[in-house]
C-alpha positions, 0 to 999 in steps of 0.5 A: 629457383621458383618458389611453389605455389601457396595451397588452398589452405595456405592462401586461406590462412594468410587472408584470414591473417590479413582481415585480422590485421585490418579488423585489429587496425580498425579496433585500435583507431576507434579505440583512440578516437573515443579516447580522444574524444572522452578527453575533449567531454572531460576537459570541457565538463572540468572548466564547466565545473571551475567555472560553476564554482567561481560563479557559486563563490561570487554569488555568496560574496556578492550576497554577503555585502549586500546581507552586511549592509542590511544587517547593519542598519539600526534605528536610533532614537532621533525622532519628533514627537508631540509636544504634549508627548513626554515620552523619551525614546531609548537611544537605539532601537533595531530597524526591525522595532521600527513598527512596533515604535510607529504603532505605540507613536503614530506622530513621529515625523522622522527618523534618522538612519545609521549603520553599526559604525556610527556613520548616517546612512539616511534622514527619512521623514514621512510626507504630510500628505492624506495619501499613503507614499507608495513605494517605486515599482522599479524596487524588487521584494527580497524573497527571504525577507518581503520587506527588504527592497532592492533597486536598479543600479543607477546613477547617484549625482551626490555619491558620483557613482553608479549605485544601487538603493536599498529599502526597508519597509515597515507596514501599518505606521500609523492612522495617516500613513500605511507604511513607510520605508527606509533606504540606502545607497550602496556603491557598486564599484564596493564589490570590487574588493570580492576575490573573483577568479580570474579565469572566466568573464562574470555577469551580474544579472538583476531579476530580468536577466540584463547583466548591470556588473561585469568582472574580467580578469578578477575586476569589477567592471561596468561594462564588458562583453555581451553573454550572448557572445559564448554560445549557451554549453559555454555558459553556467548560471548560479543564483545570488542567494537572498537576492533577485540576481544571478551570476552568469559565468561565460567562457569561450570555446577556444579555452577548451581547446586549448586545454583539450590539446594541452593534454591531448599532446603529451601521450600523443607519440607515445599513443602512437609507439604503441599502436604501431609496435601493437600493430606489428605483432598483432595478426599474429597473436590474434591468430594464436590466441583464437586457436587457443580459445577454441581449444579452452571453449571445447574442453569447458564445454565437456566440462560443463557437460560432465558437472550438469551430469552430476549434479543431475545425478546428485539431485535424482534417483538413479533407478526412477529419474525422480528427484531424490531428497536432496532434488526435493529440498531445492523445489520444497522451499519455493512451493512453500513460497508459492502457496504464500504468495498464491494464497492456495493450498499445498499438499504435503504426501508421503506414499508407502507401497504396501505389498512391495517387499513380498515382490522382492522376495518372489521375483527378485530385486531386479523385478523390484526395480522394474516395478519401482520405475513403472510406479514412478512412471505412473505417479507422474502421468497421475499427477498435474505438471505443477505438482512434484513426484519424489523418491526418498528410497526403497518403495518410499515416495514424496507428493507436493501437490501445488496451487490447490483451491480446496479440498474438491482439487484435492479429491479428484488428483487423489483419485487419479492416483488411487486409480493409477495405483490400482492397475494390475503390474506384470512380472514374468507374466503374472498379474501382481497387485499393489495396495499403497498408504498415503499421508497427507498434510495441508499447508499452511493449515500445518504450519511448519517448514519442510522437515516438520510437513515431512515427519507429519505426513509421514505419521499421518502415512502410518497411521493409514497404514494400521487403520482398519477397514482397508478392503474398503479403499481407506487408503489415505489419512489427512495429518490432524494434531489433535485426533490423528484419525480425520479420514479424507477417503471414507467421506462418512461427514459427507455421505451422513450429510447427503443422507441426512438431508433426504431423511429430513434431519436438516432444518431450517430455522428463521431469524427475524429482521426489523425495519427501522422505519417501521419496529416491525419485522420485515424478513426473515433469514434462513439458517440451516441446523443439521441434527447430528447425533442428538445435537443441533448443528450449525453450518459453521461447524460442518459446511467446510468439510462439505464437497461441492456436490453437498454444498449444491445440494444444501444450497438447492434445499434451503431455497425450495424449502425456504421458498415453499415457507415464504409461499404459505406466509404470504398466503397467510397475509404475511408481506416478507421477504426471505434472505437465504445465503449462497456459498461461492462454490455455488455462484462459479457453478454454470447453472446457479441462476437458472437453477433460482429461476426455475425454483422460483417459477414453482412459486408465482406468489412469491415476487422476485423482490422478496427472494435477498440471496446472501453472499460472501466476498472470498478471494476473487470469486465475485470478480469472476466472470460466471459469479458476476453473470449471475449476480446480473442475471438475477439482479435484472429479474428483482432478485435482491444481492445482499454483501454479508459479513462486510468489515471482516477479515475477508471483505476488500471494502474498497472493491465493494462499488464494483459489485452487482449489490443492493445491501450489505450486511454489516459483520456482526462482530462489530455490534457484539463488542460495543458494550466493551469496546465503546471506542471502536463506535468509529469503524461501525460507523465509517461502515455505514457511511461507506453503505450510505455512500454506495446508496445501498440498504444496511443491514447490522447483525449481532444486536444482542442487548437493548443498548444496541438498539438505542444506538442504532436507532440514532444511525440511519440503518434499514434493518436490525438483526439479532438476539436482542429482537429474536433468537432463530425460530421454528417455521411453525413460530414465524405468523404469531412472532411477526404479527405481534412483535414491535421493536421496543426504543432499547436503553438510552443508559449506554456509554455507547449513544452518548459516545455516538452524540458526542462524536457528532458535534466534534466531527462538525468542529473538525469539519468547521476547521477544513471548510472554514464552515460555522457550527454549534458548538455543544457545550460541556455541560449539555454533552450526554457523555458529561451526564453519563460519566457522572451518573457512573462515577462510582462504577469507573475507574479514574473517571477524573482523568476522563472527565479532565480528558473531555473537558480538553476536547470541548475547549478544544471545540470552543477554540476552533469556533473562535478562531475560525472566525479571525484565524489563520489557517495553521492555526485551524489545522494546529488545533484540528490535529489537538482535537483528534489526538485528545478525542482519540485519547478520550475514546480509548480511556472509556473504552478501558475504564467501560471494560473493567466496569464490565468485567467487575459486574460479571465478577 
């Protein structure tokens, strides 16, 4: 009976089996080639491995003779002396005082060497003639001990036997003579008793890699096979510690595989059982176990899809879709993280409608909801893709508004979500309006974690609620710990401003700047002062809580205002110049530089020259392509760019080359503190190196006391600036001030001139250390700060510790001129590193025994 034919789907199914079985075929060959082939790498890295050890063991015993017959050698006491000598040499002495004994006895002729067991190894004597001898070139330096000296192997017709010769060689024996060695033979055949593995060929090689000592089958020979014979895998290479040697172990290819097959045909049939028993049910299981996998991947899919629903339904609110508090957690903490890392604001909201509850009591709950997801639908398109819009429950919602550069940012989202609050909601066709409170925290000006943000905002939130004058759009309250009542939406601070300013209530005053080339004063820098409620503001009081549009407007003022004064001053015969300060909002506006020109143009008395625009280094503005424009423009028309507040918390120095600058302003909480802190004379100083090394003018602020002056002046500083010469001035007090005042030589009775004379000679001594440079060394007595430190005695506490202190530097200094002289250089940089730590120490103890003597005059 004929069998039927297979069917489509039958035919399909057995050739699918077949490429299954030839695939699993495949796999299982492949599989045992690599497994055969990873053996060959192991067997072949294991006699690699026994053969590096063999050679690391023959290498330390070959090292361990040599180090026996070196360490042995002794000197003992037969030597010629002169007759008229009378000295009696002790009976031994060690081969290392040989030097020492040639120097106190340069007449001795000879000397007689023996190792530790008594036996004579050698009888040296010195030549006569006027020439130093010279040692053979043919010997090699030891590197561990430059004195010991190693031979080539050769042969000694008095020992019959192949040797190598051992030197010591002892320097400077003597007027006659440089230096003179002593020397042994060693046998070679005397590394025959080393316990040598057995298994592969050794070679001894000397320092040009010629093998001289050959070991087969664990024995010392002379002779044996050439290295090149093994091929370079086969070969491993091990230095003879101490020893100019190496030993070279060789092994042939054949060793590898016959140990490979060794243990390549132990599992071989087994190997093979296997494969053909895998192979006989192998189609079949795979064919069973592929349906079984699509079954399982299926079922995981809807697995997987039905937890990724519920975790979205565990993290959102189920009516808006937004994130609810525990979807909020999980993105809280990064934007934290983020405002760290950024180093820019985030806003912390939390949003209440106001006149939802009357919505629900009207129209009912299902209009509520429909008023909720439309609310939320409009925060969303209201706020940037970075921020985060959360629900927390009935009409309550969250706002964590990211990456905020300063508070402008901040208004204008805010007005995208007063304006989309503000739009009509229809429920069953009439038009209901909704009014919302929101409070707002800034992070990190509120530090805290997220909890502590919430329940801020939240208060802050409450506080919008019940504050009066809501009809006039006051809809949002900034959290403030103190008085809780900052408004950000009324912007009274601003608009008082900006009338303020139109109504002339904001002045400008005028703080002299004194060139030091002339004790005369040269410029002038303008300073804003708004009078606010009977008192006289300063910008630092009230320009952050100013927008952009009054700081522009500010920065337009003090430049036509300051301008129109330098105008008349010049008329008057007045050669000034005018610093006035430029915000960094006002450098990222497009049209700054032209704003100065066309100000400029009004006045063609004043030269671009005498306009210096003062700016500040925050963040990465001045590396922004519209502040650098501007910085260039102006700088090519003469204008003048000065770096104030250089050395604060602000300022990255090592930026400073880049910049389009020609002063910089050094911050004048340096100055103001010298009086106190003495020791901190090095950072002002390292500023000025920094302006003298960028070739730019130097401004110091905060010169407030004649001792600041006497200081200064022995820096090479262009201008001074402070209440020691001049508090800010009305405009109408410039002409008389300028013309009469003349900078007067300040009080040379300060810790701090004499602190700056005295760092004078020892960076000169810490100079001389590094270049091997002479100086004068200024001796203890001459120093002023020795002068200083007893003319006060009486005021400073432990002031015999100080003067102990500064006596150390000073000796110190005197050492390192000496030294410099016929020193090493350790010895140079042992004492440079003694100099510093005992300055330092000097510096900081006048620093504290200077504070409590101010703190005790003040009491």
């Amino acid at each position: 009976m004929i069998a039927p034919p297979l069917t489509t789907m039958q035919r399909r199914t057995l050739w699918q089996v077949g490429i299954a079985f030839m695939f699993l075929a495949s796999l299982l060959t492949a599989l045992y080639i690599q497994q055969s082939e990873h053996l060959h790498r192991v067997v072949a890295d294991k006699i690699k491995l026994h053969a590096l050890l063999s050679a690391q063991s023959t290498a330390l015993q070959v090292a361990a003779v040599f180090n026996k017959y070196f360490d042995n050698l002794v000197y003992v006491g037969n030597f010629l002396l002169p007759q008229n000598a009378g000295v009696q040499a002790p009976d031994t002495r060690t081969l290392e005082q040989v030097q020492i004994l040639r120097a106190q006895y340069p007449d001795i002729m000879a000397i007689n060497l023996q190792n530790s067991s008594g036996d004579r190894i050698l009888w040296s004597t010195l030549p006569q003639s006027s020439r130093p001898t010279e040692l053979a070139n043919d010997f090699t330096p030891l590197p561990s001990h430059p004195n010991r000296l190693i031979g080539k192997l050769h042969y000694a017709q008095r020992m019959h036997a192949q040797v190598i010769t051992m030197r010591y060689r002892v320097h400077d024996a003597g007027s006659t003579h440089l230096f003179f060695s002593v020397g042994s033979p060693i046998n070679i055949m005397s590394l025959d008793a080393l316990t040598i593995p057995p298994n592969y060929n050794l070679f001894l090689l000397d320092a040009q890699h010629v093998p001289f000592a050959f070991f087969r089958q664990g024995r010392l020979s002379l002779s044996g096979p050439s290295l090149q014979s093994f091929p370079p895998d086969n070969q491993v290479h091990e230095p003879v510690s101490g020893y100019p040697w190496t030993i070279a172990a060789g092994w042939p290819s054949s060793l590898v595989e016959q140990a490979w097959w060794d243990e390549e045909k132990k599992p071989l049939l087994n190997d093979i059982g296997t494969v053909l028993g895998l192979l006989g049910i192998g189609a079949f299981t795979l064919f069973l176990l592929a349906r079984e996998m699509r079954l399982r991947n299926r079922q995981e899919e809807i697995l997987i899809d039905e937890r990724d629903h519920q975790k979205k339904l565990a993290i959102h609110d189920a009516l808006t879709g937004l994130p609810n508090r525990d979807g909020l957690r999980l993105v809280f903490d990064q934007a934290l993280a983020r405002s760290d890392r950024q180093e820019q604001l985030l806003a912390v909201g939390f949003l209440d409608l106001d006149d939802f509850k009357p919505v629900n009591d009207t129209y009912g709950h299902a209009a509520g909801d429909d008023l909720l997801q439309e609310m939320a639908r409009r925060l969303r398109n209201a706020v940037r893709r970075t921020d985060t819009i959360a629900r927390l429950g009935g009409d309550e919602f969250i706002l964590l508004l990211e990456g905020l550069r300063n508070v402008d940012e901040l208004d204008q989202v805010l007005a995208r979500l007063q304006a989309a609050i503000a739009q009509p909601f229809y429920i069953h066709g009439e038009v209901v309006s909704i009014r919302a409170s929101l409070g707002l925290t800034l992070y990190p000006f509120d530090e805290g974690d997220a909890d502590l943000l919430l329940r801020h905002a939240d208060q802050a939130m409450y506080t919008a609620k019940t504050r009066p004058g809501r009809e006039s759009g006051s809809w949002v309250q900034l959290y403030h710990p103190d008085i809780g009542n900052v408004s950000m939406g009324d912007e009274i601070l601003r608009r008082d401003f900006l009338r303020s300013l139109a109504s002339g209530a904001v002045t400008l005053r005028y703080q002299p700047l004194v060139a030091m080339a002339t004790d005369r004063v040269a410029g002038l820098e303008a300073l804003t002062r708004w009078h606010r409620e009977g008192q006289e503001v300063s910008p630092e009081r009230f320009l952050s809580a100013l927008g952009v549009r009054e700081r522009q407007a500010l920065g337009r003022f003090v430049l036509q205002t300051g301008l129109r004064q330098l105008a008349q001053w010049r008329e008057a015969g007045l050669d000034l110049f005018l610093s006035i300060n430029v915000t960094p909002e006002e450098l990222d506006s497009p049209g700054f530089a032209d704003t100065v020109f066309g100000i400029l143009a009004a006045y063609p008395g004043i030269p671009p020259e005498s306009l210096v625009l003062e700016v500040l280094e925050i963040g990465e503005i001045l590396e922004q392509g519209v502040a650098l424009e501007h910085l260039q423009r102006l700088r090519g028309t003469g204008v003048k760019i000065a770096l104030d507040d250089v050395g604060s918390a602000y300022a990255s120095l090592l930026r400073l080359k880049n910049l389009p600058i020609d002063e910089i302003k050094i911050d004048q909480g340096f100055i103001r503190e010298l009086s106190n802190k003495p020791q901190d004379l090095i950072f002002v100083e390292s500023l000025v190196s920094l302006g003298l090394a960028m070739g730019v003018l130097i401004t110091v602020e905060g010169v407030e006391t004649e001792a600041h002056i006497a200081l200064l002046r022995e820096m090479k500083i262009d201008y001074l600036q402070g209440y020691a010469i001049a508090r800010p001035l009305e405009a109408e007090a410039v002409a008389d001030f300028v013309r009469t005042f003349v900078l007067g030589a300040g009080d040379a009775d300060t810790p701090m001139l004499a602190l700056y004379q005295h760092l004078g000679w020892v960076r000169a001594a810490a100079e001389s250390a590094m270049n091997h440079e002479g100086y004068e060394h200024t001796e203890l007595a001459d120093c002023p700060i020795t002068t200083w430190l007893h003319t006060h005695a009486a005021e400073l506490s432990e002031v015999e510790a100080l003067l102990a202190e500064h006596e150390t530097v000073h000796a110190l200094g005197r050492k390192i001129l000496q030294v410099r002289q016929s020193g090493t250089r350790e010895e140079l940089h042992r004492l440079l590193g003694q100099l510093h730590e005992h300055s330092h120490r000097f510096q900081e103890g006048l620093g504290r025994a200077v504070k409590i003597m101010r703190d005790n005059a003040s009491a």
